[in-house]
C-alpha positions as CSV (number, residue, x, y, z in Angstrom):
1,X,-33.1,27.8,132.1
2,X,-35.2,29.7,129.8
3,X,-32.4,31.9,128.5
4,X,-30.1,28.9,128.2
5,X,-32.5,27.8,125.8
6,X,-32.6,30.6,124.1
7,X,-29.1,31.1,123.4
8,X,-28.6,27.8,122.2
9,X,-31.1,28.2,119.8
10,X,-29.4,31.7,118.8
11,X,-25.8,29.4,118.4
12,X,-28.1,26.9,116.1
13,X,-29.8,29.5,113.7
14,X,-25.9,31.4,113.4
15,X,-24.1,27.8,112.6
16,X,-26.9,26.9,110.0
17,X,-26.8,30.5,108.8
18,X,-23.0,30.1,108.3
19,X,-23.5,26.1,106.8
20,X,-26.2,27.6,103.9
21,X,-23.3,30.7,103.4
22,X,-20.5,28.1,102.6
23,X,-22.4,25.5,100.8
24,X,-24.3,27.8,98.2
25,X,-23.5,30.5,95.8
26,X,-20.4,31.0,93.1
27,X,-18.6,33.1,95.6
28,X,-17.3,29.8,97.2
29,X,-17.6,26.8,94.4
30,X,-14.2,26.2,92.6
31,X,-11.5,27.8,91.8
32,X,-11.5,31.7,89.7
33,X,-9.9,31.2,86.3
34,X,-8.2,33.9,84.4
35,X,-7.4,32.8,80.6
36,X,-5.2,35.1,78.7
37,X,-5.3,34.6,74.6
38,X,-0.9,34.6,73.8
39,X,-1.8,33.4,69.8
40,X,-4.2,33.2,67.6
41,X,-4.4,31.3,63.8
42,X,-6.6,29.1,61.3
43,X,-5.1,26.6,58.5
44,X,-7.1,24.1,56.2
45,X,-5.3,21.1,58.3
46,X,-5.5,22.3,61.8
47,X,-8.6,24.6,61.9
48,X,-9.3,27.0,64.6
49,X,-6.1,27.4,67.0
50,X,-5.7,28.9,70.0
51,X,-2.4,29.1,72.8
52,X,-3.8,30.2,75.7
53,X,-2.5,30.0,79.2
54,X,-4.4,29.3,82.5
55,X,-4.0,31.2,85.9
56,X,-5.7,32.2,88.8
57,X,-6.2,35.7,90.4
58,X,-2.8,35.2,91.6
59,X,-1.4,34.7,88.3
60,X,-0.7,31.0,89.6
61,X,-0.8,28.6,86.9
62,X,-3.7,26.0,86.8
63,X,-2.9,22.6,85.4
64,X,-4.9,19.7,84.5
65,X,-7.4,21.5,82.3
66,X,-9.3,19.0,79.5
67,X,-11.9,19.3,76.6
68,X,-14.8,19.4,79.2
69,X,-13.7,22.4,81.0
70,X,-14.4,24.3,77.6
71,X,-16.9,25.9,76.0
72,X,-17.1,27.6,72.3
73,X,-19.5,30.0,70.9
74,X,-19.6,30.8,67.4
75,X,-21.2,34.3,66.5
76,X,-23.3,33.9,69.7
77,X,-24.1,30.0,68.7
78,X,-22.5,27.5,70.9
79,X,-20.8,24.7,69.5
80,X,-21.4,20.7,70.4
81,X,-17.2,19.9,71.5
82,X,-18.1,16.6,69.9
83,X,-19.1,17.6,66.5
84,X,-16.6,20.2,66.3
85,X,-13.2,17.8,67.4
86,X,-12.0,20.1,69.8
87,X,-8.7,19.3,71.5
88,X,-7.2,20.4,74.4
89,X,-3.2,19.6,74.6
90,X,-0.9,20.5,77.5
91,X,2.4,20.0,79.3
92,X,4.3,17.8,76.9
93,X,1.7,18.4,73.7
94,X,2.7,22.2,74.1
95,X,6.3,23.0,72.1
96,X,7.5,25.2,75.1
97,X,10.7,26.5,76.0
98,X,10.5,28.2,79.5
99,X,14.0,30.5,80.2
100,X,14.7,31.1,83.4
101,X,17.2,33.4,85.0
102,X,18.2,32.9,88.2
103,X,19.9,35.9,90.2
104,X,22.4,35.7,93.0
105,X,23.2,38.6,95.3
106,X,26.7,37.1,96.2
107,X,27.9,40.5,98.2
108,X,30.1,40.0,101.5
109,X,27.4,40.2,103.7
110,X,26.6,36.9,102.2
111,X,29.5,34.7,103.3
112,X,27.6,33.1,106.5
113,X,24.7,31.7,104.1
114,X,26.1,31.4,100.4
115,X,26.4,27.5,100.8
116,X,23.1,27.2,101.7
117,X,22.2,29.7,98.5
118,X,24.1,27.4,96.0
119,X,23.0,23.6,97.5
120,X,19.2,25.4,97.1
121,X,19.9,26.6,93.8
122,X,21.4,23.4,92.8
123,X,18.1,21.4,93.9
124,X,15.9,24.0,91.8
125,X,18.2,22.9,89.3
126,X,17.5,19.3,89.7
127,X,13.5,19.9,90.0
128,X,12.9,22.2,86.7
129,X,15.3,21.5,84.2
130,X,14.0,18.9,81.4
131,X,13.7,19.3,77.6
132,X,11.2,22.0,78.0
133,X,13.3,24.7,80.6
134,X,16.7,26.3,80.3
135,X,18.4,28.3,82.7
136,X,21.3,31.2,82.7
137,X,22.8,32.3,86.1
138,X,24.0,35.7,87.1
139,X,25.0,37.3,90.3
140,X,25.2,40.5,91.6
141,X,27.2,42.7,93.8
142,X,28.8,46.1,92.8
143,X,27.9,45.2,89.3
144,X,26.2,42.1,87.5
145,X,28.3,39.1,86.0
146,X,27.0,36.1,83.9
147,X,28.0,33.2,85.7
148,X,26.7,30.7,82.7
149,X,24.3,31.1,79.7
150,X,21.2,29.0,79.0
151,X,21.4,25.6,79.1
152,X,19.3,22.2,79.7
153,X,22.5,21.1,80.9
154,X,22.2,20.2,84.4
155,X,25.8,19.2,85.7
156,X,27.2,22.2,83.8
157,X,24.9,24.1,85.7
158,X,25.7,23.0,89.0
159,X,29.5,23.2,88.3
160,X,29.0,27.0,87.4
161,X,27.2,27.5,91.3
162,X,29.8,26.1,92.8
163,X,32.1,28.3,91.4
164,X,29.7,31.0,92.8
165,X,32.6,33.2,95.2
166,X,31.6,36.8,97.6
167,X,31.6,40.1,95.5
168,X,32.1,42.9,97.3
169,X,30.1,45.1,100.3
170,X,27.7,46.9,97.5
171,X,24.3,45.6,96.5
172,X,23.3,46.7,93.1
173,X,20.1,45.3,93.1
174,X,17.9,47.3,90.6
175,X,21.1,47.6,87.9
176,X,21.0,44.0,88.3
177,X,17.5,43.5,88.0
178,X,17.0,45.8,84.9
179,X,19.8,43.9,82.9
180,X,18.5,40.6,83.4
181,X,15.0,41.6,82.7
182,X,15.8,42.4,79.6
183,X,16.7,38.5,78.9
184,X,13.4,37.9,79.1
185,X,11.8,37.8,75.8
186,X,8.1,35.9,75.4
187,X,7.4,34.6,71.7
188,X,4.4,33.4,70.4
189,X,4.2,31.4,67.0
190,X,1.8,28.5,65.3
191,X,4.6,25.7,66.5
192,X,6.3,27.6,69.5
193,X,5.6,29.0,73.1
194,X,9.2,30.8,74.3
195,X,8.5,32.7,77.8
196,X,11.0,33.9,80.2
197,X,11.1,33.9,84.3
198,X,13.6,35.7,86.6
199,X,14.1,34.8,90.1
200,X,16.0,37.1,92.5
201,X,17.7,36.1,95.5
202,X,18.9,38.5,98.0
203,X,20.1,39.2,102.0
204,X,20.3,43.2,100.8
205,X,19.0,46.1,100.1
206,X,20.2,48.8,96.6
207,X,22.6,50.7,98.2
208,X,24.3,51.4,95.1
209,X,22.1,54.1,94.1
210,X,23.5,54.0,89.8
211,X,19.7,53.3,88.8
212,X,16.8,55.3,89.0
213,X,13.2,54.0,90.0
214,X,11.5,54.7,87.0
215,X,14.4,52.9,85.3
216,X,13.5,50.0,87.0
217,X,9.9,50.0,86.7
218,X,9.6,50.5,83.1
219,X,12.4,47.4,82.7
220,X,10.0,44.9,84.8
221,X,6.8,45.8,82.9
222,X,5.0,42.9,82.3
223,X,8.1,40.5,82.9
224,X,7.4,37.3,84.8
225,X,9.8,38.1,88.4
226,X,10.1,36.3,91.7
227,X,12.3,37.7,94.7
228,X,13.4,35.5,97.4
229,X,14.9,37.9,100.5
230,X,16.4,36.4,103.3
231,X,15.6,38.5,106.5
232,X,18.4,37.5,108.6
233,X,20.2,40.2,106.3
234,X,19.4,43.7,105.3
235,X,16.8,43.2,102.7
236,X,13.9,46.2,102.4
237,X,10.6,44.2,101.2
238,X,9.1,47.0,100.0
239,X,12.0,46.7,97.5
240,X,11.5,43.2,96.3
241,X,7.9,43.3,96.0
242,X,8.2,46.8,93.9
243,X,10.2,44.3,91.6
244,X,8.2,40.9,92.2
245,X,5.3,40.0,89.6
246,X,5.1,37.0,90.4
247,X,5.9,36.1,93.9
248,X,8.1,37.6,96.9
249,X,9.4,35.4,99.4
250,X,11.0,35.6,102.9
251,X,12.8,33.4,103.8
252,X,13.2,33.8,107.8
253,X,16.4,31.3,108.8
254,X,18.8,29.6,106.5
255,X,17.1,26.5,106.2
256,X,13.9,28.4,105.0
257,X,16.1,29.6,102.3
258,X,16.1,25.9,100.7
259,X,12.2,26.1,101.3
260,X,11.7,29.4,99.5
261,X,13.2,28.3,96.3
262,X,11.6,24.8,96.7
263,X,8.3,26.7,96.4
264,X,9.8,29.6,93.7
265,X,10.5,25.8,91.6
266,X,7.0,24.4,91.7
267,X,5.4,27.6,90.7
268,X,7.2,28.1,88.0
269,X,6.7,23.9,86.9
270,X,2.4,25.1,87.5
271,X,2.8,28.2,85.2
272,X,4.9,26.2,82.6
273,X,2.7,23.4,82.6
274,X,-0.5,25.9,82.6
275,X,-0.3,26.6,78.5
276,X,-2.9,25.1,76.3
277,X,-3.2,24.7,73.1
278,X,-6.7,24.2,71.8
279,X,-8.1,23.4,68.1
280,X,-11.4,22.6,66.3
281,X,-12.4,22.4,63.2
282,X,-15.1,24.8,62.8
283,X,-18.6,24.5,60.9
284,X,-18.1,27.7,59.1
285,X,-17.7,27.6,55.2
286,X,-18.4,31.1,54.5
287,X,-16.1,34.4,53.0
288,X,-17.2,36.4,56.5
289,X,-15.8,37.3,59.7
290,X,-16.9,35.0,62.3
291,X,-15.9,35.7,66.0
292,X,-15.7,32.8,68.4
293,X,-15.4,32.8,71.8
294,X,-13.5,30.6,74.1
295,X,-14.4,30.3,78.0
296,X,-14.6,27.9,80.9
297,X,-17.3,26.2,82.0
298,X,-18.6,27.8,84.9
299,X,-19.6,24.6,87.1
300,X,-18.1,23.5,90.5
301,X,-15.1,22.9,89.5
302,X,-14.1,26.4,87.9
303,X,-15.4,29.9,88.4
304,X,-15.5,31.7,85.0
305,X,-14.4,35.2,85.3
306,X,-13.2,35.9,81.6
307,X,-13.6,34.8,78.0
308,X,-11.2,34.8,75.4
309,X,-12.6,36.0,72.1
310,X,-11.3,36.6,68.4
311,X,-11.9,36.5,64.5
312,X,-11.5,34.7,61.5
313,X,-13.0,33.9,57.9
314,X,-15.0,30.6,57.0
315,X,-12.8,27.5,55.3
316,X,-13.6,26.7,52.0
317,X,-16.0,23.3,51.4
């Protein structure tokens, strides 16, 4: 009886142990926050101005951000958000265009599942395209072709997949790669945000052998890529997550196919929809450098892990 005791009191003491773990600390409030600084610029009409774009450790995008998730320093002074008009302007506010490039491996070995491939690509197409996002399509097989250019053009779009017939028994898949990665130009300026995405989708593996490793490597460097491989055909995922920065997904039966780019859409919507662009006027009338620093609040809701800093010179009275 004794020891009965004893062990439930040992099970109490390790579940309140585990309860204090859980409900204290930083390590498990809110969500990490990775802010990366894309432009920088002062006027006399719209202040301070930064672009900045929101993600977590994942490099998923995080929406829904507002003037109270933000704090400013000013040469080590921090700044009342009130007094200082900050505002915080997203998703529609942000002039954006987003340019995706979606890539087909349309080889033979493709026959028994490229209807599924194009009524999945269609959808994405229906789910992402607005005023904001344009997308090309290419395919691959023994060599890349450029099914359409970009367009907002939805029906034209869907016209060109369905048009989409089987290449041949070769899978080119890092020539491809390398040719459409270099579609992908990001842009910064004080009225424009242009970034570019590439999403792969394969059953394959390169077997073509025309480009080298390092080739490939140095033309994904700091691109935006995701890779969908379907596993009921040859792919090697060591392949596609070499070239994924973004996301590699398997897709395990032909219905998961549809699945896989349903999830490639809404991650790409998040990181769209995760640019900010944030002015003040600041207090500074001076002829000196000031640096001012930009972070998130580090409360529940958010976990700060960086802050954004940079410099300018005072406005005149």
């Amino acid at each position: 009886m004794k020891k009965d005791r004893m062990n439930r009191f040992i099970v109490v003491i390790m579940v309140m142990f585990l309860l204090a773990s859980c409900g204290g600390g930083d390590s498990f409030n809110g969500e990490r926050v990775v802010l990366t600084k894309h432009h920088f610029f002062t006027s006399e009409n719209e202040g301070v101005n930064f672009y900045i774009q929101a993600t977590d450790r994942n490099k998923r995008g995080i929406v829904g951000l507002t003037n109270e998730d933000f704090s400013i320093n000013e040469n080590g002074i921090s700044l009342m958000l009130a007094d200082s008009r900050l505002e915080v302007k997203s998703d529609s506010d942000v002039d954006l265009t987003m340019r995706v490039v979606i890539l087909i491996d349309n080889g033979s070995s493709a026959e028994s599942n490229l209807d599924e491939v194009k009524a999945s690509v269609n959808s994405f197409i229906d789910g992402l395209v607005n005023d904001r996002v344009e997308i090309a399509l290419y395919t691959f097989s023994l060599g890349t072709q450029k099914v359409i250019d970009f367009t907002k053009d939805r029906e034209v779009l869907k016209a060109a997949v369905d048009g989409i017939g089987l290449g041949v028994n070769t899978t080119d898949l890092f020539g491809a790669v390398v040719k459409c990665a270099s579609l992908l130009q990001d842009s910064y300026s004080d009225n424009m945000v242009k970034q570019g995405v590439l999403l792969v989708y394969t059953d394959g593996k390169e077997n073509r052998d025309n480009t080298t490793i390092t080739e490939l490597k140095d033309a994904i460097k700091d691109k935006r890529i995701y890779t969908i491989g379907y596993t009921g055909g040859d792919i090697d995922s060591e392949q596609l997550q070499m070239i994924s920065s973004a996301g590699f997904f398997k897709a395990r039966t032909t219905m998961e196919i549809s699945e896989k780019f349903d999830f490639a859409k809404n991650e790409i919507a998040n990181y769209a929809d995760s640019f900010y662009w944030l002015k003040y006027r600041s207090p500074k009338v001076n002829d000196k450098e000031n640096t001012v620093e930009l972070t998130i609040n580090n409360s529940n809701k958010f976990r700060r892990v960086n802050t954004i800093e940079a410099r300018f010179h005072g406005f005149e009275e």
